[in-house]
The first five atom37 places (N, CA, C, CB, O) and aatype in JSON, in Angstrom:
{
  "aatype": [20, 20, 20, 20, 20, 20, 20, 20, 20, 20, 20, 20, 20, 20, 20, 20, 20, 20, 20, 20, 20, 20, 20, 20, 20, 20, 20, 20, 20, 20, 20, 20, 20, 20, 20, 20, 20, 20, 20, 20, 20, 20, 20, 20, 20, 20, 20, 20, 20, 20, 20, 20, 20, 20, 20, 20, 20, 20, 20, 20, 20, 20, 20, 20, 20, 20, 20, 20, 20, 20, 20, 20],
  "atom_mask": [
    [1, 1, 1, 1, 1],
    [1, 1, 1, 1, 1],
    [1, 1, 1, 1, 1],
    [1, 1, 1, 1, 1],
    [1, 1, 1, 1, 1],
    [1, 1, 1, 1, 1],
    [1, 1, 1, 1, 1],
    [1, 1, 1, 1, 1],
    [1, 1, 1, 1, 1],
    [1, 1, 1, 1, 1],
    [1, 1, 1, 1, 1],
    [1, 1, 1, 1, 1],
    [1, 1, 1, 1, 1],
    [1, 1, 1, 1, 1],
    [1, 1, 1, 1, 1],
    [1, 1, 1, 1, 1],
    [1, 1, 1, 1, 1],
    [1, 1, 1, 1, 1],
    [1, 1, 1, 1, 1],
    [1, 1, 1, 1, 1],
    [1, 1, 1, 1, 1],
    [1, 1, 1, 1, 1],
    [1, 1, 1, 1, 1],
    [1, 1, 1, 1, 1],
    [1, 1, 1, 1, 1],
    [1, 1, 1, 1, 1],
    [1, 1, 1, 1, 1],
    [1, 1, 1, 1, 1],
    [1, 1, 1, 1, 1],
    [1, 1, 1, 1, 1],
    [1, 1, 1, 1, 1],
    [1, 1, 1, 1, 1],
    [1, 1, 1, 1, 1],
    [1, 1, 1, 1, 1],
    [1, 1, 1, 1, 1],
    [1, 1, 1, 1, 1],
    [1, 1, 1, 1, 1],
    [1, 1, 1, 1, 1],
    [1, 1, 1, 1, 1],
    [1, 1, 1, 1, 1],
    [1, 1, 1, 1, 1],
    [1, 1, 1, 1, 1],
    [1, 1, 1, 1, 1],
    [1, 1, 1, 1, 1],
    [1, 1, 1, 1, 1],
    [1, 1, 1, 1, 1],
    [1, 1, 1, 1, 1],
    [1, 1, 1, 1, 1],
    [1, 1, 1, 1, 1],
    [1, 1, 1, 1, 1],
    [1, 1, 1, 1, 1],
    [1, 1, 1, 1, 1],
    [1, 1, 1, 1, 1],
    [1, 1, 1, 1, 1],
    [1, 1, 1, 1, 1],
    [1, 1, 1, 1, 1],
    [1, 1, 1, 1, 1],
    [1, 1, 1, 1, 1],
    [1, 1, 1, 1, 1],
    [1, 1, 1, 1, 1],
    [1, 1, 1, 1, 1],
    [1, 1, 1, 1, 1],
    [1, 1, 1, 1, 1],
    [1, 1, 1, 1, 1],
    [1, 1, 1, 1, 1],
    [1, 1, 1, 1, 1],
    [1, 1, 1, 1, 1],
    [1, 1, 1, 1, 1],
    [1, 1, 1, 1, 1],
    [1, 1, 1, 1, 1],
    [1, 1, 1, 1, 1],
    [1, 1, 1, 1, 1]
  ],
  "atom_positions": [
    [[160.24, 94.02, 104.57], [159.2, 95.03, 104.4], [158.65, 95.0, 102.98], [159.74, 96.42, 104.73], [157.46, 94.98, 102.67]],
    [[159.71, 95.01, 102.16], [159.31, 94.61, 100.86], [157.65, 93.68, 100.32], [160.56, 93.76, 100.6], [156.56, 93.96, 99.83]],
    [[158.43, 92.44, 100.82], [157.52, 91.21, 101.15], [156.35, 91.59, 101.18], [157.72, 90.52, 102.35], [155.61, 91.63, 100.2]],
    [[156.01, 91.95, 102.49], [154.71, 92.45, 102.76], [153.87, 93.39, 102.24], [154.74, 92.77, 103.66], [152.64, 93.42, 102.27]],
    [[154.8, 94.29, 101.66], [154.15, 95.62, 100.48], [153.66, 94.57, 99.28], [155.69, 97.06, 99.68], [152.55, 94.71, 98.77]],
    [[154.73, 93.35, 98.81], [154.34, 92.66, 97.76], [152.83, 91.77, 97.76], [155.47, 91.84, 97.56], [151.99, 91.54, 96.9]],
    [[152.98, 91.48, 99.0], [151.61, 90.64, 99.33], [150.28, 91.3, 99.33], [151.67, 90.06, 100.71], [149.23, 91.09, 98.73]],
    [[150.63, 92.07, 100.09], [149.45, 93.09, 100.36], [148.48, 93.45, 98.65], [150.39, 94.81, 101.1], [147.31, 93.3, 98.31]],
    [[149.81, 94.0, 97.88], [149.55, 94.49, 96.37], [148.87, 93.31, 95.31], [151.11, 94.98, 95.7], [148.18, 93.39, 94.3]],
    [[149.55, 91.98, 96.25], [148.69, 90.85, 95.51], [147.63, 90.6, 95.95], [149.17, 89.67, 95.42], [146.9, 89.97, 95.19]],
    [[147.21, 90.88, 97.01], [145.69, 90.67, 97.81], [145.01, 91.6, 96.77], [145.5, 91.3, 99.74], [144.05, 91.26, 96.08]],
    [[145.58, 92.72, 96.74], [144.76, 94.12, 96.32], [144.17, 93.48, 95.42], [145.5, 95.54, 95.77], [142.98, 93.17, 95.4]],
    [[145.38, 93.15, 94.25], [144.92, 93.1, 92.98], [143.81, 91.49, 92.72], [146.45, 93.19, 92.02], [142.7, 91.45, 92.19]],
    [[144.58, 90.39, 93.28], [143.17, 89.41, 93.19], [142.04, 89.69, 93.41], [143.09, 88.46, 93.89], [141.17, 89.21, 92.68]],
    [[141.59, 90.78, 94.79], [140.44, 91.02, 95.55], [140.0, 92.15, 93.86], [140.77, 91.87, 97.6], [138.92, 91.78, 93.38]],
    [[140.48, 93.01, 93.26], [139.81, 93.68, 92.39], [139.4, 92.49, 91.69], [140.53, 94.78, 91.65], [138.18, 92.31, 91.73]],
    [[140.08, 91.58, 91.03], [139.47, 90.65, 89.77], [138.66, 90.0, 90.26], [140.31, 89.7, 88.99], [137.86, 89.68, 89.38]],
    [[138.36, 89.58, 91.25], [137.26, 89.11, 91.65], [136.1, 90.12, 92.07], [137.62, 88.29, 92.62], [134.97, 89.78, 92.4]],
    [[136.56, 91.4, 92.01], [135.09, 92.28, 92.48], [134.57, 92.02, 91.04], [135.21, 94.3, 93.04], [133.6, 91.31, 90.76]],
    [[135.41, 92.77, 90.1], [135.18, 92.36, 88.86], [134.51, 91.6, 88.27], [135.82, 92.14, 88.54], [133.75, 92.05, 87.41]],
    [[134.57, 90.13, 88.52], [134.55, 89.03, 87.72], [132.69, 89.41, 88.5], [135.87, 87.32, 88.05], [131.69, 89.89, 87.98]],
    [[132.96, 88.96, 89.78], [131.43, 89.5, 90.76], [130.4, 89.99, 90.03], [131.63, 90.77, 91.81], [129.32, 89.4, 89.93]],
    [[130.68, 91.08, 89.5], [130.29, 92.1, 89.21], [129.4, 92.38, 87.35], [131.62, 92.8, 89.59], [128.54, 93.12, 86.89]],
    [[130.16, 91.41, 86.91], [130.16, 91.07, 85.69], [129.09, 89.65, 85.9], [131.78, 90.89, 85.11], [128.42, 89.38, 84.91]],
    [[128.98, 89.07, 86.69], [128.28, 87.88, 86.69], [127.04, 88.23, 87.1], [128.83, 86.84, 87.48], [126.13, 87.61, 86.56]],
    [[126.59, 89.45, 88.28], [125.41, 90.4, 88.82], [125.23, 90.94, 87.46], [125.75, 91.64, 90.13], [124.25, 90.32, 87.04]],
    [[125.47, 91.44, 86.89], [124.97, 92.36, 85.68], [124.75, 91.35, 84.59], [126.09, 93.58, 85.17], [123.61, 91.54, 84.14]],
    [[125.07, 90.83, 84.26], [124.38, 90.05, 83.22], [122.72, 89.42, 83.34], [125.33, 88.88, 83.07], [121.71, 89.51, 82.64]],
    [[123.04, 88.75, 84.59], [121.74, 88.35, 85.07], [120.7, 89.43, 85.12], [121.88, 87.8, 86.37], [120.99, 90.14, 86.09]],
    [[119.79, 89.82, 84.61], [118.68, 90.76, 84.58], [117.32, 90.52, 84.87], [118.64, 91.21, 83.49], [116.38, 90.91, 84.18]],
    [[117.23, 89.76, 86.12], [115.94, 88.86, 86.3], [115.4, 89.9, 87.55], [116.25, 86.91, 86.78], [116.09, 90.45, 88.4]],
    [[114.33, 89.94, 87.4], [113.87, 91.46, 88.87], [112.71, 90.29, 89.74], [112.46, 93.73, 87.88], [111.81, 90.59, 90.52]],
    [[113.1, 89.02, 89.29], [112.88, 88.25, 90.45], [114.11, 87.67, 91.21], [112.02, 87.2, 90.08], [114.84, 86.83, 90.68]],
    [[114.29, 88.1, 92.35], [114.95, 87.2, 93.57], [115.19, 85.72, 93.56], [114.12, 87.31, 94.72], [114.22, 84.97, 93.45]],
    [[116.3, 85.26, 93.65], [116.5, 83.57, 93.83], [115.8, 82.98, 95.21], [118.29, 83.15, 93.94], [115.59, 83.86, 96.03]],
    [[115.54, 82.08, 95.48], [114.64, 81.89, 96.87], [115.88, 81.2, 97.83], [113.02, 80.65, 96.65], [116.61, 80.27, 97.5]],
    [[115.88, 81.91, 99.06], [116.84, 81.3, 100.21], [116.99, 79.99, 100.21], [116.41, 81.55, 101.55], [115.99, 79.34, 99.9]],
    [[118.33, 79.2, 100.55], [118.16, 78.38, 100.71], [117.22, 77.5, 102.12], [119.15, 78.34, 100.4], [116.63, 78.41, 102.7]],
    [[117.02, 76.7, 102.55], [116.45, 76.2, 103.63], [117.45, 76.5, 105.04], [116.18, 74.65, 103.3], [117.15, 76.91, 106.17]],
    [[118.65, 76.14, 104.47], [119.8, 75.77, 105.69], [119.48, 77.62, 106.34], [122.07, 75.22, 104.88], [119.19, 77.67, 107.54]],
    [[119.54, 79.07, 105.52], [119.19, 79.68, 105.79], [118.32, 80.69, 106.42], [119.4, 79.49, 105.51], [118.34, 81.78, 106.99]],
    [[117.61, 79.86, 106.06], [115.79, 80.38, 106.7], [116.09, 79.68, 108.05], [113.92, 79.51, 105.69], [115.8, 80.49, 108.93]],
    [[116.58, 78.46, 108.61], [116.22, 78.01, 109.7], [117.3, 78.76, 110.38], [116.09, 76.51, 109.82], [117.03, 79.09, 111.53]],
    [[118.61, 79.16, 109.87], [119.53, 79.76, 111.02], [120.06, 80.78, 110.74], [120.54, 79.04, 111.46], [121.29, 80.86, 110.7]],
    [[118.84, 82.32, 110.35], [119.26, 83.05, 109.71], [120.66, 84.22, 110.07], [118.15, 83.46, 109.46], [121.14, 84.98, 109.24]],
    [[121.03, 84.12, 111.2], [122.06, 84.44, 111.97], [123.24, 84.24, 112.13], [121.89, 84.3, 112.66], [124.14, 85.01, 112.46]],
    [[123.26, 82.45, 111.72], [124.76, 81.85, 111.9], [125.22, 82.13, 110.85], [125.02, 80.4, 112.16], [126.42, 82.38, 110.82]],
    [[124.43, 82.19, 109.61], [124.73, 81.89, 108.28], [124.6, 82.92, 107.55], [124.05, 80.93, 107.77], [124.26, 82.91, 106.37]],
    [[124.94, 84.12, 108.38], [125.22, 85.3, 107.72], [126.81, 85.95, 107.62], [124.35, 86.21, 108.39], [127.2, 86.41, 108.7]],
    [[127.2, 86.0, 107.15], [128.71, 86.51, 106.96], [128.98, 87.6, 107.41], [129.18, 86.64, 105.73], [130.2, 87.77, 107.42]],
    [[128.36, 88.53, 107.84], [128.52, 90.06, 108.65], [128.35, 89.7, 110.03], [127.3, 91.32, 108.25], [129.17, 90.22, 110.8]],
    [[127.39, 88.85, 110.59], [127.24, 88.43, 111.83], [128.77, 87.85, 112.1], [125.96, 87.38, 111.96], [129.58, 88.38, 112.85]],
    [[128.97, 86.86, 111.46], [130.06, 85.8, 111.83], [131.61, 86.35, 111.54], [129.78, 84.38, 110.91], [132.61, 85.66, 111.72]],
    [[131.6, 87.62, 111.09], [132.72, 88.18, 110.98], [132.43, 88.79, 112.18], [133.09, 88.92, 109.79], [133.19, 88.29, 113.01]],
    [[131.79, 89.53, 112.64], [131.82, 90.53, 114.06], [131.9, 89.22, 115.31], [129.98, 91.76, 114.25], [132.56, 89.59, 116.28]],
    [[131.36, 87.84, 115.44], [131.54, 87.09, 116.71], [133.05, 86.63, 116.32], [130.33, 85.75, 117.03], [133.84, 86.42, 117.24]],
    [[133.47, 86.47, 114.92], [134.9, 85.84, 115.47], [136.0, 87.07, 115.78], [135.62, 84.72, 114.2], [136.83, 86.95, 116.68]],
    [[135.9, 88.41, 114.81], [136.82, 89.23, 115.94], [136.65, 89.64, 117.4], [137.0, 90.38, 115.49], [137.55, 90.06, 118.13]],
    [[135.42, 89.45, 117.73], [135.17, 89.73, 119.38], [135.98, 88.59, 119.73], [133.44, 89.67, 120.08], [136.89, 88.74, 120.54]],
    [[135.64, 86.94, 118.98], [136.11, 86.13, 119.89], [137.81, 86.61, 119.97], [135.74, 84.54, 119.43], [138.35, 86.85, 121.05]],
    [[138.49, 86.69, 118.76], [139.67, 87.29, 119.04], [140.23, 87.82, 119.53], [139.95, 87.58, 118.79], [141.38, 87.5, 119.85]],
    [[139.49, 89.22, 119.88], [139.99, 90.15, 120.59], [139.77, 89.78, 121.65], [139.67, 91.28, 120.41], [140.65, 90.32, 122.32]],
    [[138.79, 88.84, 122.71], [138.44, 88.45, 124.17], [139.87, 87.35, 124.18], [136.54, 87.61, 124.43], [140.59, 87.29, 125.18]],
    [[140.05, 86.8, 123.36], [141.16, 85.58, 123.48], [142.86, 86.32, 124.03], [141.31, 84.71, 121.56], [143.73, 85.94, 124.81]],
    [[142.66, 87.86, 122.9], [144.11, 88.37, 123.08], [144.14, 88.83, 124.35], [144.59, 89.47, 122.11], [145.06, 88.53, 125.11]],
    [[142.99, 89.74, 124.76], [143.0, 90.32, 126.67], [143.56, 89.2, 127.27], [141.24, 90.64, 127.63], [144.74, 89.28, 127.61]],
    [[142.75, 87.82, 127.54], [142.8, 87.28, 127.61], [144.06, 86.68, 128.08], [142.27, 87.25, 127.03], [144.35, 86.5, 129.26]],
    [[144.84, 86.36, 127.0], [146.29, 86.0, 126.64], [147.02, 87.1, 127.79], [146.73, 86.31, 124.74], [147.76, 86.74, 128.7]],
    [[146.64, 88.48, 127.51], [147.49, 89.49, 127.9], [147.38, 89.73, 129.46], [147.17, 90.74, 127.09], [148.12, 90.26, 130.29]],
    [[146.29, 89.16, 129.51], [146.07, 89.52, 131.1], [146.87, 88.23, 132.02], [144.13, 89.55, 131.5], [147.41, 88.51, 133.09]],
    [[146.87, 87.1, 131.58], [147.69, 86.35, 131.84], [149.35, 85.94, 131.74], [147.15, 85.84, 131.51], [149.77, 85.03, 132.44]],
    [[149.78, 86.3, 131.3], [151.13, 87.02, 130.79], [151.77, 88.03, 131.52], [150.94, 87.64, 129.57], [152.8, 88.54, 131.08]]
  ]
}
């Protein structure tokens, strides 16, 4: 149980230094023009979004575990 409290506390804390570091790299930059999309983006603006593709792979997950469970 330990273990896992330890891990967890190390996720925590990397995930802060990197909001951090993030955060520090956004603020410096002070340009109130926009960088322009890449191409790969514009053509597949859906796949290549990270909020999209987090919500299809826990669905796919969660359809895989029923799945699993219903067979079992």
């Amino acid at each position: 149980m330990i273990y896992v409290l330890a891990i967890i506390a190390l996720i925590m804390v990397v995930g802060l230094f990197y909001t951090v570091r993030t955060h520090r790299a956004f603020s410096t930059r002070n340009s109130e023009i926009d960088s322009e999309i890449h191409d790969n983006i514009r053509r597949h603006p859906i796949l290549l979004n990270p909020v999209f593709l987090t919500y299809i792979i826990a669905i796919a997950v969660v359809l895989i575990y029923i799945i699993y469970l219903s067979f079992s």
